[in-house]
C-alpha positions in Angstrom: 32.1 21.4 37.6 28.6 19.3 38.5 29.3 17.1 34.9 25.7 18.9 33.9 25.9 18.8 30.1 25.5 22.5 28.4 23.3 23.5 25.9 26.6 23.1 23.8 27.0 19.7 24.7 23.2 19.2 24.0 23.7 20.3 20.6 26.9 18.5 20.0 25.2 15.3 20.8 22.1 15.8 18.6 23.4 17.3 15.5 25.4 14.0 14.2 22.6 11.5 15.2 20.0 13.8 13.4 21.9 13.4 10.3 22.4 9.5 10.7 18.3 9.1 10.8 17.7 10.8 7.1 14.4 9.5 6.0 14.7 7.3 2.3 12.5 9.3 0.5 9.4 7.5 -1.3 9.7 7.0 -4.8 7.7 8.6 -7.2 4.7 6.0 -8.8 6.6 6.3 -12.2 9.8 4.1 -10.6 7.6 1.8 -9.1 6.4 -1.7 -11.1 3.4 -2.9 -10.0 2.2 -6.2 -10.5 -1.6 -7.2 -10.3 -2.6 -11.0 -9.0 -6.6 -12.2 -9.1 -7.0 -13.5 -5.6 -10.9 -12.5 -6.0 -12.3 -14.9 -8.1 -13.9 -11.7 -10.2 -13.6 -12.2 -13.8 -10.9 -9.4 -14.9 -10.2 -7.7 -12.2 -6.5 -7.5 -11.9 -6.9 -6.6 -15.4 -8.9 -3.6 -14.6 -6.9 -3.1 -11.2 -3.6 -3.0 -13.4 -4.9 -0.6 -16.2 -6.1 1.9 -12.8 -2.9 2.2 -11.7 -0.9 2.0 -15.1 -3.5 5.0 -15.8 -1.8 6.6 -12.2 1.9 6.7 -13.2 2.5 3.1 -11.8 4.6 1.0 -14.1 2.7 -2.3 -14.8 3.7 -5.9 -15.1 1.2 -8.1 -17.2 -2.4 -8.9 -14.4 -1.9 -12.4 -13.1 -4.5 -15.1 -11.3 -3.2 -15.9 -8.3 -5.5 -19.3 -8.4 -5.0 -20.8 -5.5 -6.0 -17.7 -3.6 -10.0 -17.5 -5.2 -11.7 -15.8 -3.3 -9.8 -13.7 -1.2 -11.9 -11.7 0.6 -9.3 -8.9 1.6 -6.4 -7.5 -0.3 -2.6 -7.9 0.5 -0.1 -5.5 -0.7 3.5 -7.7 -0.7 6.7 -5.3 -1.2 9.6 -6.6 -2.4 12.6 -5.2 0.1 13.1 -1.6 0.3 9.8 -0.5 -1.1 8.0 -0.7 1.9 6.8 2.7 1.8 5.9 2.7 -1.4 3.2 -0.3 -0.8 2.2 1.8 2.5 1.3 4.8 -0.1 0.0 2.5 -2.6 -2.2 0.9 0.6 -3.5 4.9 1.0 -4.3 5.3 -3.1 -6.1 2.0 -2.6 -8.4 2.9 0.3 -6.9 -0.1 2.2 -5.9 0.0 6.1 -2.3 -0.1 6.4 -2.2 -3.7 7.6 -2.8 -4.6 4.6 0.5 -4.3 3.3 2.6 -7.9 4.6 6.0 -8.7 4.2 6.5 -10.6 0.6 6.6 -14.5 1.4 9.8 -16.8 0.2 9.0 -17.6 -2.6 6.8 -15.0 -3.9 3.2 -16.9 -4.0 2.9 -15.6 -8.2 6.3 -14.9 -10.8 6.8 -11.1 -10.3 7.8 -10.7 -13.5 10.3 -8.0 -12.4 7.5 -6.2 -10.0 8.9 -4.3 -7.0 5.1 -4.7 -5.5 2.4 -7.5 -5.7 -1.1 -7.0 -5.2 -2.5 -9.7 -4.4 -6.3 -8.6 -5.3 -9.1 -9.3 -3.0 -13.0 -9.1 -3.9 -12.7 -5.6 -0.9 -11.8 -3.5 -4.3 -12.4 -6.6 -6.8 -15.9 -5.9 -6.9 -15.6 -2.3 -6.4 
């Protein structure tokens, strides 16, 4: 014997570890809440933002102002854990980069009122 592993090996040692890597799949917009923040300084804007995505299967928590974040020029996507790839698909609907979605800050810079995502809205789609 030369210890060279046989195809049979080969496959012995990839069929369990294939298994253990099952992807999470990403939830559908419907079991997602969503919750809009004004970091723009636009006049009704997460209001508008929120009835966009509300009108594209999102659940919706009430728009917020996220005051001290006027003028933001570029919007943030923060997941809450576990729906990370939800905000990267969300990120994709929104015609935003993907490094625009962060990890969500401790404490959460507005009440989430429940939301599993916050947007926190910049004037890149504010004004758009």
């Amino acid at each position: 014997e030369t210890g060279t592993p046989t195809s049979e090996d080969a496959a012995d040692s990839t069929g369990p570890a294939a298994s253990d890597t099952t992807a999470v799949p990403v939830r559908p917009q419907a079991e997602v809440t969503l919750i809009v923040a004004n970091a723009s300084g636009v006049q009704g804007a997460a209001s508008t933002q929120t009835e966009r995505l509300a009108a594209a299967a999102y659940l919706a928590a009430a728009a917020a102002n996220a005051f001290f974040f006027n003028d933001t020029a570029t919007t943030e996507i923060l997941p809450t854990a576990g729906f990370e790839q939800e905000a990267a698909r969300l990120a994709t609907e929104l015609g935003l980069p993907p490094e625009s979605v962060k990890p969500m800050t401790d404490p959460p810079p507005v009440d989430l009122a429940g939301a599993n995502i916050l947007v926190l809205l910049g004037t890149d789609i504010a004004e758009g």
